[in-house]
Backbone as a ProteinNet text record, in pm:
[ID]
protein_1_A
[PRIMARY]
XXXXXXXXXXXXXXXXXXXXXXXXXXXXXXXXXXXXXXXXXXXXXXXXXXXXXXXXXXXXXXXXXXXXXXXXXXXXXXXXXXXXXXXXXXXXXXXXXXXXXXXXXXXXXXXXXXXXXXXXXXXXXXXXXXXXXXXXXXXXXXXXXXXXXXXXXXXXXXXXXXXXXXXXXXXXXXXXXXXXXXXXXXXXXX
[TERTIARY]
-6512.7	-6405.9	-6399.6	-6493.5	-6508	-6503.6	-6469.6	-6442.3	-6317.3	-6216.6	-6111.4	-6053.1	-6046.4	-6089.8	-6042.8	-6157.3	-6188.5	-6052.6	-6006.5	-5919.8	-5780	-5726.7	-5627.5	-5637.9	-5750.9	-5718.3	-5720.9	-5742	-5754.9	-5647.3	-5569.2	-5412.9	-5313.8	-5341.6	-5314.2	-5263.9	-5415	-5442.7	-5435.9	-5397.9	-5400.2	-5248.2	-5193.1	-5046.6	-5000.6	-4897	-4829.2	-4736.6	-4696.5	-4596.3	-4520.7	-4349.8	-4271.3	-4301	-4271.6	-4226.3	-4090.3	-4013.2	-3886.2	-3906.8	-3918.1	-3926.3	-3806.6	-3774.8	-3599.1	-3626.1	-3578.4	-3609	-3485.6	-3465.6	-3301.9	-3341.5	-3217.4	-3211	-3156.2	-3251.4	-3160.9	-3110.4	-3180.4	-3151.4	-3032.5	-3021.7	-2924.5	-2748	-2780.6	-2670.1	-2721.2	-2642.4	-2695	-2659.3	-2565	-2548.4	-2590.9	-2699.9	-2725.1	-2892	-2893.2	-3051.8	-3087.1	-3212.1	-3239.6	-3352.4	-3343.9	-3468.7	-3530.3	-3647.1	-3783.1	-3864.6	-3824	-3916.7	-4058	-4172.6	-4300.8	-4391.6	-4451.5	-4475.6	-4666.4	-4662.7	-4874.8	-4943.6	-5046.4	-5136.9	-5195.7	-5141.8	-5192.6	-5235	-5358.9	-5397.4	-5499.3	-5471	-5496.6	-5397.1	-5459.1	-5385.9	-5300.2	-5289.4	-5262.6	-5109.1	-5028	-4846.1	-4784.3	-4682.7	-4568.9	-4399.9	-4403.1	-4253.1	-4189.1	-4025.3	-3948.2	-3829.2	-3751.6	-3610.9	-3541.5	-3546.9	-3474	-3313.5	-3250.7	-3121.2	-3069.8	-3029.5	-2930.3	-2804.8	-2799.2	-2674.5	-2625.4	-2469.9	-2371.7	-2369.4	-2412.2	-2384.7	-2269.1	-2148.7	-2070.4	-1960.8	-1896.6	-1762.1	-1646.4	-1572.4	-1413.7	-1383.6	-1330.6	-1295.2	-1161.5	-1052.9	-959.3	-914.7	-881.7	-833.3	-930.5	-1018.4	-1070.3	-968.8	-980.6	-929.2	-1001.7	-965.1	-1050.8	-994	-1035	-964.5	-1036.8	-930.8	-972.7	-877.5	-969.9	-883.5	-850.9	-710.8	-676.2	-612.7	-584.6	-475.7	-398.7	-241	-185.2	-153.8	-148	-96	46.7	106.7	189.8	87.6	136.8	52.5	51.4	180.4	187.7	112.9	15.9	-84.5	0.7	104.4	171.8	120.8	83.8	68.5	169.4	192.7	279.6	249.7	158.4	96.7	-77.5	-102.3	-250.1	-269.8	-380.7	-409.3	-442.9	-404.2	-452.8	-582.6	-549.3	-655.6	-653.9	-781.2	-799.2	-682.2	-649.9	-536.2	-614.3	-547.7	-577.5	-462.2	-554.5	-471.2	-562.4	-473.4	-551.5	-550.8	-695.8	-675.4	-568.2	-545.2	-458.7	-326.3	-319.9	-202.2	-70	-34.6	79.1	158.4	41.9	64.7	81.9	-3.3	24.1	62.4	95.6	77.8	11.2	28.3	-108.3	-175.3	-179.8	-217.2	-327.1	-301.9	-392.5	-475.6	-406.9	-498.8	-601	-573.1	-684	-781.8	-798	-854.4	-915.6	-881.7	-971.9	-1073.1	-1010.9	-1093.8	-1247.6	-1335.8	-1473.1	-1551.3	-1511	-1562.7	-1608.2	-1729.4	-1838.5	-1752.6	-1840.9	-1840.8	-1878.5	-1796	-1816.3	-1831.3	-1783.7	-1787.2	-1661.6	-1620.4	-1529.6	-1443.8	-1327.4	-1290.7	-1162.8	-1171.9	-969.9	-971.3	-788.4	-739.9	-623	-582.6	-425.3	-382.7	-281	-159.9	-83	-48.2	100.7	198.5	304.2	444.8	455.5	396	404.1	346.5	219.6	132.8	175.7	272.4	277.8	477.9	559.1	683.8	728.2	655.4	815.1	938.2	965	1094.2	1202.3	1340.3	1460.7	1485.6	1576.4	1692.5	1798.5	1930.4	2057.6	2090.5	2025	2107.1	2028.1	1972.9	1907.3	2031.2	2132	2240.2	2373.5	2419.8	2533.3	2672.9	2787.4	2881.8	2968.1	2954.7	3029.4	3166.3	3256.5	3364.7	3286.1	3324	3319.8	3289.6	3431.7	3454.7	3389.8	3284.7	3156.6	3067.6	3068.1	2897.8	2934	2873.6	2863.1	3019.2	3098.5	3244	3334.1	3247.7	3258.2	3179.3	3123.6	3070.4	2888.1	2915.6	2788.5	2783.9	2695.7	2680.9	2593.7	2607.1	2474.1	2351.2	2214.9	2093.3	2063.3	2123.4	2166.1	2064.3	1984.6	1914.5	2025.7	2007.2	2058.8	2009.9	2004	1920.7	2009.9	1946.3	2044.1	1926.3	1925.3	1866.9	1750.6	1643.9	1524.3	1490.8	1630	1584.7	1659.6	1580.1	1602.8	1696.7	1802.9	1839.2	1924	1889.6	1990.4	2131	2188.7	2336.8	2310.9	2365	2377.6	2507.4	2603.5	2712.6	2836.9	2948.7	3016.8	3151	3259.3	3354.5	3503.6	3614.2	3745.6	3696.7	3640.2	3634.5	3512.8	3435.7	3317.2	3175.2	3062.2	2962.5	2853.9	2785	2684.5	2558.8	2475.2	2355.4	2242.9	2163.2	2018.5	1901.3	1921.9	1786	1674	1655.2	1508.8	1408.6	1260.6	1167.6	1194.1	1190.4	1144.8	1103.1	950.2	839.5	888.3	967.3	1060.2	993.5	917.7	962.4	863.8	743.3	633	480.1	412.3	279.8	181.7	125.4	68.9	-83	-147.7	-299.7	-371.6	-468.7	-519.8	-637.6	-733.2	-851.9	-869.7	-1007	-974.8	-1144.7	-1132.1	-1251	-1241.8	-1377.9	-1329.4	-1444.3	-1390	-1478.4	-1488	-1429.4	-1482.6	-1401.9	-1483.1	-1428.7	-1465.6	-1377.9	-1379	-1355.3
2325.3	2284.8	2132.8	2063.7	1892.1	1854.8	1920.6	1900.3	1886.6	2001.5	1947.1	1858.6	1842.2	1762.2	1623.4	1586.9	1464.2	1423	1556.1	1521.2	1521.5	1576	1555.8	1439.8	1353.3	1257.9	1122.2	1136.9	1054.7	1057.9	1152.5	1204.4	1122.3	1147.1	1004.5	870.9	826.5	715.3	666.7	679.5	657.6	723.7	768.4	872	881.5	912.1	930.9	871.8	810.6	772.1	876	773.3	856.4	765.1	828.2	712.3	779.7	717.6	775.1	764.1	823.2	748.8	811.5	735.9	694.6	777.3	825.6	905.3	937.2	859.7	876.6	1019.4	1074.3	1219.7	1179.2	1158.8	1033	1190.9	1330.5	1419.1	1504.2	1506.9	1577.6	1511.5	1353.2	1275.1	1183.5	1077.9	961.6	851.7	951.5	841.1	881.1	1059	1081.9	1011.7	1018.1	938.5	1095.9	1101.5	1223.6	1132.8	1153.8	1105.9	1266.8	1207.2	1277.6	1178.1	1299.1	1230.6	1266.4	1177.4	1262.5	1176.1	1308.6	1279.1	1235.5	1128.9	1089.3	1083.3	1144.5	1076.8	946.8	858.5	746.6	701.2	680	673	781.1	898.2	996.1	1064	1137.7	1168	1315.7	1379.1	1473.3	1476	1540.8	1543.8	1620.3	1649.2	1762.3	1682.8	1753.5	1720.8	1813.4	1681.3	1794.1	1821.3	1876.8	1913.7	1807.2	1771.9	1660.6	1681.6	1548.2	1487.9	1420.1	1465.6	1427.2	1296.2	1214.1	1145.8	1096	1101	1052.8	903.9	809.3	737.8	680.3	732.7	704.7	592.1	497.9	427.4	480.4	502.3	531.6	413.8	401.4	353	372.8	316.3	365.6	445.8	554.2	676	764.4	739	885.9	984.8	1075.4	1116.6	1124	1111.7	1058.8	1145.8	1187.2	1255.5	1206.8	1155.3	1087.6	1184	1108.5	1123.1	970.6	1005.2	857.1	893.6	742	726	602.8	617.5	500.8	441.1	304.3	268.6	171.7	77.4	-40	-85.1	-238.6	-372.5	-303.9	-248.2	-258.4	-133.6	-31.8	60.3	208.1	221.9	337.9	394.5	536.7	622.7	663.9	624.4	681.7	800.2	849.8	929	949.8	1050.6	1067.1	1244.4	1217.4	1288.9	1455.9	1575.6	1671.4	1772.1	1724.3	1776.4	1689.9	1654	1567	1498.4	1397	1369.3	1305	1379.5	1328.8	1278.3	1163	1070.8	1046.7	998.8	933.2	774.7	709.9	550.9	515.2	424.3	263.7	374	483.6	534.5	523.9	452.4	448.9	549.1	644.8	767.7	691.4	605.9	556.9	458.5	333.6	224.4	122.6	25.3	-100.5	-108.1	-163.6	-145.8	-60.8	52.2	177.6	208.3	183.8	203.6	113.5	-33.8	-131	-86.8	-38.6	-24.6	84.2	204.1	291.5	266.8	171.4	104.4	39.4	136.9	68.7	112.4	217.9	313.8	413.1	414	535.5	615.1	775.8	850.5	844	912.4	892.4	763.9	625.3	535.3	510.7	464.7	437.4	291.7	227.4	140	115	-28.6	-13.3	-141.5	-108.1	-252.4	-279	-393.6	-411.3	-430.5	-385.7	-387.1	-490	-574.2	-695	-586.9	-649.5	-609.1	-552.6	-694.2	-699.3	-567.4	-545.5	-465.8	-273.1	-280.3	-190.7	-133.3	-142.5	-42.4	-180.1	-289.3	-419.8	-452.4	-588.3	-592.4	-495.2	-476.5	-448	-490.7	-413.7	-470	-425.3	-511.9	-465.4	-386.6	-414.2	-332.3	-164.1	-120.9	-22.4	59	-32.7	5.3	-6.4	123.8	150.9	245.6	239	280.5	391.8	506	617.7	709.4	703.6	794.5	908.8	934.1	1085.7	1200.7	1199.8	1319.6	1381	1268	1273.1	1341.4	1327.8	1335.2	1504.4	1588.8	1733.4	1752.1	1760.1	1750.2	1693.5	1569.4	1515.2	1481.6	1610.3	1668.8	1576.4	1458.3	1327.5	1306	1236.6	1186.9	1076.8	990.5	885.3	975.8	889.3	923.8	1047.4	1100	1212	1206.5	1253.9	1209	1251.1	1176.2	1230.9	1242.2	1318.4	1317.3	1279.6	1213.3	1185.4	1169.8	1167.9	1179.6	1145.1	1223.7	1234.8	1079.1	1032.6	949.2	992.4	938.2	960	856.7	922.6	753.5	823.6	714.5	735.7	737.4	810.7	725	642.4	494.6	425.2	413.4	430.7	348.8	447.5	517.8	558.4	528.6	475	388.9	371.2	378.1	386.9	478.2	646	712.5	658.7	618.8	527.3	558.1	618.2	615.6	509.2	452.5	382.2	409.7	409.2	514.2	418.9	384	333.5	396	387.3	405.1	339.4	238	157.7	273.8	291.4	332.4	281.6	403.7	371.9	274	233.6	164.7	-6.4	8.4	-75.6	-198.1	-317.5	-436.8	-456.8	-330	-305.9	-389	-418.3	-463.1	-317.4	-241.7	-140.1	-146.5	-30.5	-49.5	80.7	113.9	212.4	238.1	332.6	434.2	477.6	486.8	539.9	552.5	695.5	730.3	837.1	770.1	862.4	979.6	1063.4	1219.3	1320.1	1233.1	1319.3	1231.1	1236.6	1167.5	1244.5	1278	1358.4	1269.4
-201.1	-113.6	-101.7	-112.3	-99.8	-221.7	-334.3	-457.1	-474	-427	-374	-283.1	-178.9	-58.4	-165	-221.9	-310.7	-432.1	-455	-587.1	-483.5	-424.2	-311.6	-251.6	-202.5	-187.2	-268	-397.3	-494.9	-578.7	-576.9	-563.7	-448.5	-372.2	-248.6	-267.2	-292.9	-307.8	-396.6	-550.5	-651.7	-660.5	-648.4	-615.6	-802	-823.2	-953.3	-976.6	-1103.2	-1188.5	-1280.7	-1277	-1388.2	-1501.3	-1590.2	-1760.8	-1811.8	-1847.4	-1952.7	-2060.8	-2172.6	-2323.8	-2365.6	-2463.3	-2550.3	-2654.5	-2690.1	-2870.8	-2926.3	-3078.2	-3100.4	-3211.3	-3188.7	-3266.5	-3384.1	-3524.8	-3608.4	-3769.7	-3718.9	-3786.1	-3755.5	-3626.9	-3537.2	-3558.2	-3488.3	-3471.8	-3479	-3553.3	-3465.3	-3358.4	-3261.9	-3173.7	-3050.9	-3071.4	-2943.7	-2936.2	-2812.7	-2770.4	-2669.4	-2698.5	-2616.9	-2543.9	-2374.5	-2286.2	-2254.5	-2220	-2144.8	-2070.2	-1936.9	-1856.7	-1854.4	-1856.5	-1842	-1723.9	-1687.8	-1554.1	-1556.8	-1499.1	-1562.2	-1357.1	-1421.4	-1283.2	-1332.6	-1297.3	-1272.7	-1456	-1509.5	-1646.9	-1667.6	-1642.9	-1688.8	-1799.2	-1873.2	-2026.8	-1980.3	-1878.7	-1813.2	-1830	-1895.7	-1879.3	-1907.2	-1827.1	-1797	-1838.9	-1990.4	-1985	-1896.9	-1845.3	-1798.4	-1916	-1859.5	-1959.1	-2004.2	-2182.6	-2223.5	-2163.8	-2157.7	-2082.1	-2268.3	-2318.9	-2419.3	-2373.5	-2438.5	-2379.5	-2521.6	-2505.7	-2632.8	-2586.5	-2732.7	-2735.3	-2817.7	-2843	-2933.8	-2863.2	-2936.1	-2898.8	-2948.5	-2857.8	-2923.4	-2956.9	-3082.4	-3162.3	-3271.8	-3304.2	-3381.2	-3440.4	-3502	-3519.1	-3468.1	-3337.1	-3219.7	-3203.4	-3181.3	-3078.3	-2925.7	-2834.8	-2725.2	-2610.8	-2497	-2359.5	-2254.8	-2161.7	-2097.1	-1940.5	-1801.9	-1699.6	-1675.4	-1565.9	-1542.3	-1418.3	-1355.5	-1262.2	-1281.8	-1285.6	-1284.6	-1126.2	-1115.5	-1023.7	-1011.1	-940.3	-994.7	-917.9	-869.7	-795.2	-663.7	-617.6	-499.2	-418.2	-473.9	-445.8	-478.2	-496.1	-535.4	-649.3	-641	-765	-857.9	-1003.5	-1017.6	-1136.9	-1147.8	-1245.6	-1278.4	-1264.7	-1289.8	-1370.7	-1430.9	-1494.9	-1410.4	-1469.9	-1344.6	-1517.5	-1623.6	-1703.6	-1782.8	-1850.6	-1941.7	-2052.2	-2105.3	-2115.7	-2254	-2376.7	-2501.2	-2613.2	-2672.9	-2771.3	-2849.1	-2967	-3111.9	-3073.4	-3053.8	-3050.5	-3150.6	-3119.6	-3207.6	-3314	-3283	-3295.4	-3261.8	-3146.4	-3060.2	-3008.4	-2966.9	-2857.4	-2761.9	-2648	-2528.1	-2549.6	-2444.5	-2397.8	-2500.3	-2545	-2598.4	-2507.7	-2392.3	-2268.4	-2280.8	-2299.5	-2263.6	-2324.9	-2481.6	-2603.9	-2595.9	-2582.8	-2582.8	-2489.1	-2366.7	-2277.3	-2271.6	-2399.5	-2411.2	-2514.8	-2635.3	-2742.6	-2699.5	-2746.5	-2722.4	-2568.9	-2524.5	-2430.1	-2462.4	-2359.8	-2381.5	-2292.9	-2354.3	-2277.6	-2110.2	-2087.5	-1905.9	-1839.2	-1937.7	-1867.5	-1773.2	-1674.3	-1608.4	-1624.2	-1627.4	-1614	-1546.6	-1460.2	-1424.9	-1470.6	-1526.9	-1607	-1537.6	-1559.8	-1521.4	-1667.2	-1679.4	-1799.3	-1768.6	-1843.4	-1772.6	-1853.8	-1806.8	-1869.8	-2022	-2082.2	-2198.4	-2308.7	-2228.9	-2272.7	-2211.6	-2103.6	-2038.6	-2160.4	-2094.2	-2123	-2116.8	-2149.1	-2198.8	-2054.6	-2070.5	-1993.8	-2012.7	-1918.8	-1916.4	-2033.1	-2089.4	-2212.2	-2174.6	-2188.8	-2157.4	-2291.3	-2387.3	-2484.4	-2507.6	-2379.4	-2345.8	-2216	-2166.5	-2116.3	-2187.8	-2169.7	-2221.8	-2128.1	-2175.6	-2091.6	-2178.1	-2144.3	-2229.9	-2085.4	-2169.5	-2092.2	-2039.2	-1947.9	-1865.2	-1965.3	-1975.2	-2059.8	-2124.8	-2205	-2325.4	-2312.3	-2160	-2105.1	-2039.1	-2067.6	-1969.4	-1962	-1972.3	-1950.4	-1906.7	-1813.5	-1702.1	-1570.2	-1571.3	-1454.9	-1439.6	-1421.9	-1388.6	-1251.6	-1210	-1075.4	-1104.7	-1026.8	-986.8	-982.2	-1100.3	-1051.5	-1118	-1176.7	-1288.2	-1439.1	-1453.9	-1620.8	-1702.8	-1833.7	-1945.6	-2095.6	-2160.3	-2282.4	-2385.5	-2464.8	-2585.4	-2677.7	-2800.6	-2893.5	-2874.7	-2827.3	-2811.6	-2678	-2618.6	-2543.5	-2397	-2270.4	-2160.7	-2092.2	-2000.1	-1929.6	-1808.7	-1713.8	-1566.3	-1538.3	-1484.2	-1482.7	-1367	-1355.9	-1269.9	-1178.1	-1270.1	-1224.2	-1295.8	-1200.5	-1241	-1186.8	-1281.6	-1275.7	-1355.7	-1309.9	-1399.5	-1518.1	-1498	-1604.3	-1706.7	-1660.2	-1747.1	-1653.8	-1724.9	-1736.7	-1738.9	-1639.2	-1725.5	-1724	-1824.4	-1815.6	-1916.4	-1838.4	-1850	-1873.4	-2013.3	-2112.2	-2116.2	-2028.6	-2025.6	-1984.6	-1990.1	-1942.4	-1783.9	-1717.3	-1525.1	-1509	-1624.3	-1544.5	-1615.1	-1672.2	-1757.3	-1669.6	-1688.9	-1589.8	-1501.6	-1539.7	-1383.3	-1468.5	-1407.4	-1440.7	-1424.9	-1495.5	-1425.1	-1407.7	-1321.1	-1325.2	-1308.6	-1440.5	-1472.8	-1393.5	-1358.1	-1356.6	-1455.7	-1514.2	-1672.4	-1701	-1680	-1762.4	-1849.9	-1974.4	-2076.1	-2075.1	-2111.5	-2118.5	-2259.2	-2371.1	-2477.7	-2590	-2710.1	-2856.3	-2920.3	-3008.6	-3144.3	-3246
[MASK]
++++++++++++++++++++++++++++++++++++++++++++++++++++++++++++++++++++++++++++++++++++++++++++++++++++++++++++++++++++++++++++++++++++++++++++++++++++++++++++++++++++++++++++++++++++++++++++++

């Protein structure tokens, strides 16, 4: 019993350490790193692995495909879009934004980031030659209103302004003109 006694408190007093060791899986993959933790009394040779923790070390990088969650914002704290399931694209493709693409370029898994987009990088200024004015008649039969979408060849636009039998209907992107600002973490590369 004082044999124990003795090792319980030399356990104590001497208490325990963790160690992590790194070990890259260079047969498996090579961008995963597998840790283990092992657990030492003190400098005694005595150890208990626990359950290796695998982690991807890969970068998205140019033709990824990558899925990410996000949230957009403008400056002024308004949401105007967020992700409700993972949201996937091919990098440097021109699926999203430049903006977006750059900002997913060279992210780990599960890392998080927020960017601001300027204009430039986001849906570009207004263009007037993105507004145009078509008769009534053209459009649905007639039958338009202010604020009305309209589709035309694979493009979207508002009517703004309806006038002496004339249509005018704005094809810019909504965000046409906005600076935007992302949440953006990524959660898987293929």
């Amino acid at each position: 019993m004082k044999f124990i006694l003795l090792i319980l408190i030399g356990l104590i007093i001497f208490g325990c350490s963790n160690q992590t060791k790194e070990t890259k899986i260079d047969d498996m993959e090579p961008n995963l790193t597998m840790k283990t933790e092992v657990k030492t009394m003190n400098e005694t040779t005595e150890k208990v692995a626990t359950e290796p923790k695998i982690e991807d070390t890969r970068i998205a990088k140019t033709g990824d495909t990558v899925s990410v969650d996000y949230i957009g914002t403008l400056d002024n704290g308004t949401i105007f879009d967020q992700s409700k399931t993972p949201f996937k694209f091919k990098v440097g493709s021109g699926q999203v934004i430049k903006g977006f693409d750059d900002a997913a370029t060279g992210m780990k898994i599960n890392e998080e980031k927020n960017v601001h987009i300027p204009v430039e990088d986001a849906y570009g200024y207004p263009s007037e030659e993105q507004i145009i004015t078509v008769a009534l008649e053209k459009i649905d039969g007639g039958n338009v209103t202010i604020g009305q979408t309209i589709y035309a060849n694979d493009a979207q636009g508002v009517v703004t302004k309806i006038e002496n039998g004339q249509a005018t209907i704005d094809f810019n992107h909504p965000l046409a003109g906005q600076a935007l600002n992302f949440k953006i973490i990524l959660r898987g590369i293929e």
